[in-house]
PQR file with spaces between the fields and no chain letter, atoms N, CA, C, O and H, PARSE charges and radii, in Angstrom:
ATOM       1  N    UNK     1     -12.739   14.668  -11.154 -0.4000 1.5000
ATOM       2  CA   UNK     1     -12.989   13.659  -10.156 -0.0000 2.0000
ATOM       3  C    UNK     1     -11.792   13.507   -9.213  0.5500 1.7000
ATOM       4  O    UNK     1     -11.984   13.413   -8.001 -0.5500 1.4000
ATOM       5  N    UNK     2     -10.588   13.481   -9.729 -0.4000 1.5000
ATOM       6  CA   UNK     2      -9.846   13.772   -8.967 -0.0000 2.0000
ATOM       7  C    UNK     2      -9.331   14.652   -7.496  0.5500 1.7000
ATOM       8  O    UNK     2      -8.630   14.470   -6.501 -0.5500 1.4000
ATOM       9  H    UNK     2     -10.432   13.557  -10.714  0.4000 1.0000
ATOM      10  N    UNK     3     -10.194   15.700   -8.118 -0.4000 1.5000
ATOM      11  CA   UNK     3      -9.731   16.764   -7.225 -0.0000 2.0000
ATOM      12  C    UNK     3     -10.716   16.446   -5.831  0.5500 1.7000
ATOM      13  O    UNK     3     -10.913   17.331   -4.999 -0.5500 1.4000
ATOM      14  H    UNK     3     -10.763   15.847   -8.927  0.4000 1.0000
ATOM      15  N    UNK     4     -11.340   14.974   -5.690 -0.4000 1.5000
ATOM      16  CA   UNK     4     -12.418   14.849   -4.370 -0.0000 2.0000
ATOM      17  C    UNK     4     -11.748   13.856   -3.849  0.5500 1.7000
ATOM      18  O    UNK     4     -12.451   13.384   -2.955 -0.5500 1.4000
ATOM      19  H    UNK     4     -11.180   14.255   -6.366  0.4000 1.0000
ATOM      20  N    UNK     5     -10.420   13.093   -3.962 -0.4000 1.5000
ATOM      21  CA   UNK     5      -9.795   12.490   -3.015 -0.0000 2.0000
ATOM      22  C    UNK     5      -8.612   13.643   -2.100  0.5500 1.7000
ATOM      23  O    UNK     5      -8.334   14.765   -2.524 -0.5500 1.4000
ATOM      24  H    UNK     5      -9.849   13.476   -4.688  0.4000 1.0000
ATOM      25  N    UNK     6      -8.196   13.198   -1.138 -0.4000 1.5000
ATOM      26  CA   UNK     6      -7.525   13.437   -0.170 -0.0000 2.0000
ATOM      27  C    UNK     6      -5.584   13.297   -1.358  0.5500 1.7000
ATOM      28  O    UNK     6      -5.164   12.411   -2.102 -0.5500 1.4000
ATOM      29  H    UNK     6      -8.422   12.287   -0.794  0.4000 1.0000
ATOM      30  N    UNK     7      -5.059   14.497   -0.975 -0.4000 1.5000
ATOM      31  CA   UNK     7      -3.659   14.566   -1.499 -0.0000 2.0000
ATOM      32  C    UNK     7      -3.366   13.180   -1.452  0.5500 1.7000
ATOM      33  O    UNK     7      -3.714   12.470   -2.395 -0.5500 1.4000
ATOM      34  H    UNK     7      -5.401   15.217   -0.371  0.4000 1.0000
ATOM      35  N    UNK     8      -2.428   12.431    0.092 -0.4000 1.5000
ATOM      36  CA   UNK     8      -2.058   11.770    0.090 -0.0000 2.0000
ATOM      37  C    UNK     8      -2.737   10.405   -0.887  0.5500 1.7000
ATOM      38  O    UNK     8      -2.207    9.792   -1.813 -0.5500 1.4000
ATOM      39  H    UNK     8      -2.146   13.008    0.858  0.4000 1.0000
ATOM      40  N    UNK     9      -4.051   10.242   -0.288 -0.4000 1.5000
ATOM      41  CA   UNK     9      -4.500    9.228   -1.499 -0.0000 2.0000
ATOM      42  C    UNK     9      -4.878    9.031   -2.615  0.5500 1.7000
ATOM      43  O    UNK     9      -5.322    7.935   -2.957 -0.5500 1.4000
ATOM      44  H    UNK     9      -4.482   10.741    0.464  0.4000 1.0000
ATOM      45  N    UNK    10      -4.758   10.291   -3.605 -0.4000 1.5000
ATOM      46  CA   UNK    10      -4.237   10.848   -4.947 -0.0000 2.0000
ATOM      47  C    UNK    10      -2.870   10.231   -5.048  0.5500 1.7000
ATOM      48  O    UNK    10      -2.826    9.314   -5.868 -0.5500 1.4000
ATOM      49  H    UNK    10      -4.398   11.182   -3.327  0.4000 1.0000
ATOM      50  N    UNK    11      -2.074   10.418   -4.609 -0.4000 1.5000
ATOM      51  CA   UNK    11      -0.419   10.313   -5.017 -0.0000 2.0000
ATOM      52  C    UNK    11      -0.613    8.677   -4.799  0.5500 1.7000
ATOM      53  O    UNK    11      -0.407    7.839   -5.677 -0.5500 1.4000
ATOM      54  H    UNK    11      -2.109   11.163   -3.943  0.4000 1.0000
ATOM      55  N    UNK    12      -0.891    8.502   -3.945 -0.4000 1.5000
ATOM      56  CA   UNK    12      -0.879    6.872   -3.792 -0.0000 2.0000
ATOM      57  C    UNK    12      -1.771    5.963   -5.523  0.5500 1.7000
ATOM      58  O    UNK    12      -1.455    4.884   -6.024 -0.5500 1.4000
ATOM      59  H    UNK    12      -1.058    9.183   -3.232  0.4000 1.0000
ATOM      60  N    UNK    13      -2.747    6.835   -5.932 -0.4000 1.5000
ATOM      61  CA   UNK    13      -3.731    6.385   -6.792 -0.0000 2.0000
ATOM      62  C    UNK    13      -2.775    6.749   -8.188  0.5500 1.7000
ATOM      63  O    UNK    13      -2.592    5.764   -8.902 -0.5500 1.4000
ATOM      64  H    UNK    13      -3.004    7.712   -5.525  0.4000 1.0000
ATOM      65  N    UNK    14      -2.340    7.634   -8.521 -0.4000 1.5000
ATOM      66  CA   UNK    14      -1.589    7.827   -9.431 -0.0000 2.0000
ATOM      67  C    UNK    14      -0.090    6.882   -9.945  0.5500 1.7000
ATOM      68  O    UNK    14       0.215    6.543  -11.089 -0.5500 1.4000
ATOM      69  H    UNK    14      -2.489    8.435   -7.941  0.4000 1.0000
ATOM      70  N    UNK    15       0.881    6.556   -8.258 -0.4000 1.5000
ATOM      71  CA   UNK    15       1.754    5.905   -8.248 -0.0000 2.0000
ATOM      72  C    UNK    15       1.410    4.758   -8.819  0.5500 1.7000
ATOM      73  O    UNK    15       2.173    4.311   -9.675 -0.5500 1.4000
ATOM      74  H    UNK    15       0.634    6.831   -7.329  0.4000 1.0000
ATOM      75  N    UNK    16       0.446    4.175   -8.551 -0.4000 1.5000
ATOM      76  CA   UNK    16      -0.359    2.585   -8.760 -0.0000 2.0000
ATOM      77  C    UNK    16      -0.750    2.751  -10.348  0.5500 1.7000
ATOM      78  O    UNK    16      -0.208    1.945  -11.104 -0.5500 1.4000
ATOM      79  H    UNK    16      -0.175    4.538   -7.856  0.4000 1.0000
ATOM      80  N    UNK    17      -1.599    3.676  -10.901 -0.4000 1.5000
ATOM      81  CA   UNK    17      -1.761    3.999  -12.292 -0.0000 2.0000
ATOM      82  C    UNK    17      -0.559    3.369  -12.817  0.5500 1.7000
ATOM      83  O    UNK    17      -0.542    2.215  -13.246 -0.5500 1.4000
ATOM      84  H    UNK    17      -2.040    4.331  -10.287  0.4000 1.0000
ATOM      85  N    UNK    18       0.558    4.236  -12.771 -0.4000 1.5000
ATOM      86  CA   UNK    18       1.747    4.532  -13.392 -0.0000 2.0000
ATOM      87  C    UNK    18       2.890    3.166  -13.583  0.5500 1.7000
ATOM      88  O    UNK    18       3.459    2.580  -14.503 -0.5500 1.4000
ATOM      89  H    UNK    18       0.544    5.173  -12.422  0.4000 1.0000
ATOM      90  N    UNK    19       2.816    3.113  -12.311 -0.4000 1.5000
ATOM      91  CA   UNK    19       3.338    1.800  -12.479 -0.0000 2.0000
ATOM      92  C    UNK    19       2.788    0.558  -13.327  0.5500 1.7000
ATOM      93  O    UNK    19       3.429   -0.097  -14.149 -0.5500 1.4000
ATOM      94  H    UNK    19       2.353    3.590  -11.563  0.4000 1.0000
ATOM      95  N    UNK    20       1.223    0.354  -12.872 -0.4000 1.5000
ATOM      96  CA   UNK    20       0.520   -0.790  -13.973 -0.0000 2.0000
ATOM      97  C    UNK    20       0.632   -0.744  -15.359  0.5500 1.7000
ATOM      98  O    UNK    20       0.778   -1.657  -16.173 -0.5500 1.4000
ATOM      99  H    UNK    20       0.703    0.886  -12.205  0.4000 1.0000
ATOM     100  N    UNK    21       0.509    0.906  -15.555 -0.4000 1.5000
ATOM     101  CA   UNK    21       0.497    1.156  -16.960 -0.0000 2.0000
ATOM     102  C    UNK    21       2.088    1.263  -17.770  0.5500 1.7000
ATOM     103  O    UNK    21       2.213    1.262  -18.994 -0.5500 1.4000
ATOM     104  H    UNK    21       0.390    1.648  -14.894  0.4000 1.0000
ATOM     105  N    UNK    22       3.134    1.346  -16.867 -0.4000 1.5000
ATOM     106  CA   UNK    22       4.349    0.938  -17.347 -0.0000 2.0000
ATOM     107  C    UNK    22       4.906   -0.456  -17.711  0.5500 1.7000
ATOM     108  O    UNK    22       5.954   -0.754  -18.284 -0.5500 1.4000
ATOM     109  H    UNK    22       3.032    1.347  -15.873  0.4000 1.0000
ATOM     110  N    UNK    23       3.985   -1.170  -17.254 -0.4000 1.5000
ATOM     111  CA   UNK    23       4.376   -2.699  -16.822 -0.0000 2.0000
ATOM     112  C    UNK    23       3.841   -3.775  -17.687  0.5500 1.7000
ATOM     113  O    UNK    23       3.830   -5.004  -17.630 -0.5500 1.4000
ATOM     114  H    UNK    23       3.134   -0.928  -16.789  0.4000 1.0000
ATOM     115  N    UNK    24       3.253   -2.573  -18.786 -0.4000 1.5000
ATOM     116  CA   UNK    24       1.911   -3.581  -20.239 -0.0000 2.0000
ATOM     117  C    UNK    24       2.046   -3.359  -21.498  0.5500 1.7000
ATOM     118  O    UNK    24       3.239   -3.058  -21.531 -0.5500 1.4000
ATOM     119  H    UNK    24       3.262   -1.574  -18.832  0.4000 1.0000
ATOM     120  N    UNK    25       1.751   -3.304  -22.347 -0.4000 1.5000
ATOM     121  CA   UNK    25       1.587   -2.756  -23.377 -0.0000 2.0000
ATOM     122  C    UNK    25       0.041   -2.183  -23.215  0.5500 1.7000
ATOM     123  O    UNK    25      -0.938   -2.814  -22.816 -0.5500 1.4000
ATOM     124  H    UNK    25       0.782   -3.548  -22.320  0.4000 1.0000
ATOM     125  N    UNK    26       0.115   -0.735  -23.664 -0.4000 1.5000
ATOM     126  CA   UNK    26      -1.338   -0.352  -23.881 -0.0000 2.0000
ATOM     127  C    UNK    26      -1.309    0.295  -25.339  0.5500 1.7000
ATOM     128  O    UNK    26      -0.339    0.623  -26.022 -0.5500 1.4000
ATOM     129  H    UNK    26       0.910   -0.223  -23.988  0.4000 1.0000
ATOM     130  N    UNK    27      -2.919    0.391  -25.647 -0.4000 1.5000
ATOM     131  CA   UNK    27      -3.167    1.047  -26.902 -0.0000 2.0000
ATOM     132  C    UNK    27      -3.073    2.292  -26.372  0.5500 1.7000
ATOM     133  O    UNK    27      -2.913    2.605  -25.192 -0.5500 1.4000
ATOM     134  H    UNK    27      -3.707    0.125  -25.092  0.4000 1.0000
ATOM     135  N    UNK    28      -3.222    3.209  -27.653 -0.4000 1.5000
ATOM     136  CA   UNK    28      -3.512    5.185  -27.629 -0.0000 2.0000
ATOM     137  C    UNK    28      -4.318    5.474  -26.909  0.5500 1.7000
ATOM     138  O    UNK    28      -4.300    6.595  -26.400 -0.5500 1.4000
ATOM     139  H    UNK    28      -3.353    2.955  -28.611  0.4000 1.0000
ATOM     140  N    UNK    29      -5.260    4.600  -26.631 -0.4000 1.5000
ATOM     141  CA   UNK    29      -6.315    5.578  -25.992 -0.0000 2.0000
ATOM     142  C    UNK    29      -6.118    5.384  -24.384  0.5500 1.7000
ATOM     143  O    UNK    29      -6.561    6.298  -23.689 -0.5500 1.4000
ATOM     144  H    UNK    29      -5.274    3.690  -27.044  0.4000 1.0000
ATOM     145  N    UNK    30      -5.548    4.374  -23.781 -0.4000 1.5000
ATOM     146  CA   UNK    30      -5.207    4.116  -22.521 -0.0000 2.0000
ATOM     147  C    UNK    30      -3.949    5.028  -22.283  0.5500 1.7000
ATOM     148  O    UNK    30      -3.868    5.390  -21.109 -0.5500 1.4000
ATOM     149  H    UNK    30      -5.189    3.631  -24.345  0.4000 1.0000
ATOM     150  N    UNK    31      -3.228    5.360  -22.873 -0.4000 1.5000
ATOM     151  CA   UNK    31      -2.039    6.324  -23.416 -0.0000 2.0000
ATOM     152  C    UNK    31      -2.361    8.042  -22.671  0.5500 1.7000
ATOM     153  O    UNK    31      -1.824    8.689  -21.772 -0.5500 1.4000
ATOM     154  H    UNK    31      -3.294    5.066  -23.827  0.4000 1.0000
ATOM     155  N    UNK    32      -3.353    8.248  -23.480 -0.4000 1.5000
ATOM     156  CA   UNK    32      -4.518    9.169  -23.860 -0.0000 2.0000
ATOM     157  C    UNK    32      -5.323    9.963  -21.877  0.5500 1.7000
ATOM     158  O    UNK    32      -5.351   10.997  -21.209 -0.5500 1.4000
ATOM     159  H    UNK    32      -3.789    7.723  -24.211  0.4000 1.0000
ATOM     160  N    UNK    33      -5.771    8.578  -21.857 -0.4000 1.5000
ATOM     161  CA   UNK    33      -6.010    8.826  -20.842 -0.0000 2.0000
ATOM     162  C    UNK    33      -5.246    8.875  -19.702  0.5500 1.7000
ATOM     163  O    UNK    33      -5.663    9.624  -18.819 -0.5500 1.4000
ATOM     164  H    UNK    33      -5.748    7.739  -22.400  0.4000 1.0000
ATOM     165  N    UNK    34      -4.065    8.164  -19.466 -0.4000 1.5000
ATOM     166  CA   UNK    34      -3.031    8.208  -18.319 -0.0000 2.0000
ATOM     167  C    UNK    34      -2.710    9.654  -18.275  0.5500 1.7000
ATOM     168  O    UNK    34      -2.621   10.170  -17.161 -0.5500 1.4000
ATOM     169  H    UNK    34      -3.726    7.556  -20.183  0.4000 1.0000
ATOM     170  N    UNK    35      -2.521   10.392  -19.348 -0.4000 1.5000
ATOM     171  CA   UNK    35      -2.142   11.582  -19.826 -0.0000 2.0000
ATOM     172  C    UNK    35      -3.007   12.475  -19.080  0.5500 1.7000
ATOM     173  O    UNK    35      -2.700   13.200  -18.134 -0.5500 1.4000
ATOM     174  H    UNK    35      -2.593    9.973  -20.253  0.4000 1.0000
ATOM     175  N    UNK    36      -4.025   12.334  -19.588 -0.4000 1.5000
ATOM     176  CA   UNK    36      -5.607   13.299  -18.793 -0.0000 2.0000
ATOM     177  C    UNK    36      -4.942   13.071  -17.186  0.5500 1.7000
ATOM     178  O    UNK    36      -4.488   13.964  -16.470 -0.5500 1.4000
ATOM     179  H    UNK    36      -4.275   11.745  -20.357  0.4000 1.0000
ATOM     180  N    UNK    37      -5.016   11.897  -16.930 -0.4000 1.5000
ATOM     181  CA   UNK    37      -4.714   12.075  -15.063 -0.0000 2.0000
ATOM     182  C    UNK    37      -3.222   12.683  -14.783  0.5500 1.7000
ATOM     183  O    UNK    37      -3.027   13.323  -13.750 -0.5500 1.4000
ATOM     184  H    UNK    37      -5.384   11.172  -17.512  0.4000 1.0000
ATOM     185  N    UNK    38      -2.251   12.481  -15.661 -0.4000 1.5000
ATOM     186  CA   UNK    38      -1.206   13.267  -15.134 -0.0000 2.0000
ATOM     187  C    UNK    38      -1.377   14.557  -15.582  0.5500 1.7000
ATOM     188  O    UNK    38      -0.547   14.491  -16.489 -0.5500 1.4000
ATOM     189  H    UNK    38      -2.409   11.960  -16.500  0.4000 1.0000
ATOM     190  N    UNK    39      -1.494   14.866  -15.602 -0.4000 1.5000
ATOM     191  CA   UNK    39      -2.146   16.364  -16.096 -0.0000 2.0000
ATOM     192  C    UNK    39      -2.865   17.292  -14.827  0.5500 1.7000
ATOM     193  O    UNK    39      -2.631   18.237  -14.073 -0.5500 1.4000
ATOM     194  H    UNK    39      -2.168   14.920  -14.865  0.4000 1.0000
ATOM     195  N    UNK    40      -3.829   16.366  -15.155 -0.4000 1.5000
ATOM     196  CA   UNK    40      -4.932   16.559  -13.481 -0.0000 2.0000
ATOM     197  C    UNK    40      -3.831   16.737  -12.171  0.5500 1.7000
ATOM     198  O    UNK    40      -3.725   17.615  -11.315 -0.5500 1.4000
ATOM     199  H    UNK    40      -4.019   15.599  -15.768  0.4000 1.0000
ATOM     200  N    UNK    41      -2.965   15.305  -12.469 -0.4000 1.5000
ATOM     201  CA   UNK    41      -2.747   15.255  -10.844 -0.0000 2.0000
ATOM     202  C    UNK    41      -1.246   16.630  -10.731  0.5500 1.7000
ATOM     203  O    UNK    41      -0.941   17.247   -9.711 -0.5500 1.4000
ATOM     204  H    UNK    41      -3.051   14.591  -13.164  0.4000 1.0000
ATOM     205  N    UNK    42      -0.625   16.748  -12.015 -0.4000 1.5000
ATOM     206  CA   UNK    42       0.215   17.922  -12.006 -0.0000 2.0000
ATOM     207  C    UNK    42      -0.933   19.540  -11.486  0.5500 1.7000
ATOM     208  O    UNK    42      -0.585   20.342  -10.619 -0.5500 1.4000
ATOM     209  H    UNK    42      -0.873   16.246  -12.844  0.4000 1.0000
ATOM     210  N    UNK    43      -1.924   19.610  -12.088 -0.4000 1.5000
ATOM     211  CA   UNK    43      -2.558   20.828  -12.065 -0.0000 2.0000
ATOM     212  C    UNK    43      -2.909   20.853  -10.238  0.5500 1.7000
ATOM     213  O    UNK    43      -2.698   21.908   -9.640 -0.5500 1.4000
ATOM     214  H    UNK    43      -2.206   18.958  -12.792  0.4000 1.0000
ATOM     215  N    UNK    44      -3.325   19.900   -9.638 -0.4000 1.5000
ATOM     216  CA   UNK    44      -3.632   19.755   -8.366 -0.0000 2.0000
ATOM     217  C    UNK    44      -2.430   19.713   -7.155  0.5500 1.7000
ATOM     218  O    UNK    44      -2.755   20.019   -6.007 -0.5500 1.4000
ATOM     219  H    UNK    44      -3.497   19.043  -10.123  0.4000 1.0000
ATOM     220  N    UNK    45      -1.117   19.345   -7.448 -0.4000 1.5000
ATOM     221  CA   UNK    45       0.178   19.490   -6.895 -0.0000 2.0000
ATOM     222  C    UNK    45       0.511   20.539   -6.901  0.5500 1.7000
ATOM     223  O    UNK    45       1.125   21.067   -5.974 -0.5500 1.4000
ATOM     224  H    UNK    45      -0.854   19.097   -8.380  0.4000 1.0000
ATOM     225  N    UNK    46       0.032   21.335   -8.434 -0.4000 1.5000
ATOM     226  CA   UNK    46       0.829   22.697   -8.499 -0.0000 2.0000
ATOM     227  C    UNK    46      -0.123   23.822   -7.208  0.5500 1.7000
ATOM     228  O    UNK    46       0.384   24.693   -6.502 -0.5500 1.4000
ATOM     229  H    UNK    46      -0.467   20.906   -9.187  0.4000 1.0000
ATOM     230  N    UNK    47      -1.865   23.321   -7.272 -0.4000 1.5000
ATOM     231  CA   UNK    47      -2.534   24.646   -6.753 -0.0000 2.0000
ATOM     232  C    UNK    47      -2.226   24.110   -5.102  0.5500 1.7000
ATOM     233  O    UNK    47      -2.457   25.007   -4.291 -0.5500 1.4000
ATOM     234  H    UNK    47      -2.277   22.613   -7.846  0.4000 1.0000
ATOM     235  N    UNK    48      -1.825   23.019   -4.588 -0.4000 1.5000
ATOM     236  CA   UNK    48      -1.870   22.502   -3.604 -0.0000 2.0000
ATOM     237  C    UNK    48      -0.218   23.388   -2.687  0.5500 1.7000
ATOM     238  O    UNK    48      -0.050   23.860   -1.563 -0.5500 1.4000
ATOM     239  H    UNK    48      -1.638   22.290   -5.247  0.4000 1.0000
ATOM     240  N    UNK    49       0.679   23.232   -3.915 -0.4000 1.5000
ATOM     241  CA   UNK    49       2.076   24.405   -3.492 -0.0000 2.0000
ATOM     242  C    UNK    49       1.846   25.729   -3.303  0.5500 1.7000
ATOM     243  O    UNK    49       2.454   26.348   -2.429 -0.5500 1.4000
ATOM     244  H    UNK    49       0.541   22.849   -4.828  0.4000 1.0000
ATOM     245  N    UNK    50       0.732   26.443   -4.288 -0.4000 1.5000
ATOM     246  CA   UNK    50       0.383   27.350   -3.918 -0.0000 2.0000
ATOM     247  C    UNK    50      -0.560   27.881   -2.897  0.5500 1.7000
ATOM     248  O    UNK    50      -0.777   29.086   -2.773 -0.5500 1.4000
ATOM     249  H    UNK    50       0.238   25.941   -4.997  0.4000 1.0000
ATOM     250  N    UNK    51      -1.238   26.759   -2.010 -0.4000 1.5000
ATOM     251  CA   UNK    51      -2.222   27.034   -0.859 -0.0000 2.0000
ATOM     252  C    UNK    51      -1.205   26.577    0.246  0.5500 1.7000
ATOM     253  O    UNK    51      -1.878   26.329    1.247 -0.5500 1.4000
ATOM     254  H    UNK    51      -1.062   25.779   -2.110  0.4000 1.0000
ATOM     255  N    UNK    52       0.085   26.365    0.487 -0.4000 1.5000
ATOM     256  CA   UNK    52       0.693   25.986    1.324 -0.0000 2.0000
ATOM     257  C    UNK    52       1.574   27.262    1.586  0.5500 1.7000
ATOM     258  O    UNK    52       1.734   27.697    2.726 -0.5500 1.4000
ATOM     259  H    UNK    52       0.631   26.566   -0.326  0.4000 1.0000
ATOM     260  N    UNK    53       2.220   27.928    0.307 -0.4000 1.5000
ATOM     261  CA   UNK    53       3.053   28.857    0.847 -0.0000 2.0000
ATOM     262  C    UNK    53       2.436   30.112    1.486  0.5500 1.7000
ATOM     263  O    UNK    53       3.163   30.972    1.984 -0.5500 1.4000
ATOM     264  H    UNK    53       2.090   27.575   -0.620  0.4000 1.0000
């Protein structure tokens, strides 16, 4: 699902994740999943460096 927003408003959507989810206590599975999106949003930065060079 990720990969159908626009770069810039990915990075913006992730920053906001990251921060909320630093700022709480969460259980494993919210853990779990932050994980799944950084993941995503690493795999999509990386193919995004490689369609630029």
């Amino acid at each position: 699902m990720l990969d159908l927003y626009e770069f810039a408003d990915l990075k913006i959507l992730v920053e906001t994740i990251f921060h909320k989810i630093m700022h709480k206590k969460t259980d494993e599975y919210s853990m779990q999943l932050v994980a799944q999106i950084a993941l995503k949003y690493l795999e999509i930065c990386f193919k995004n460096q490689n369609t630029i060079n």
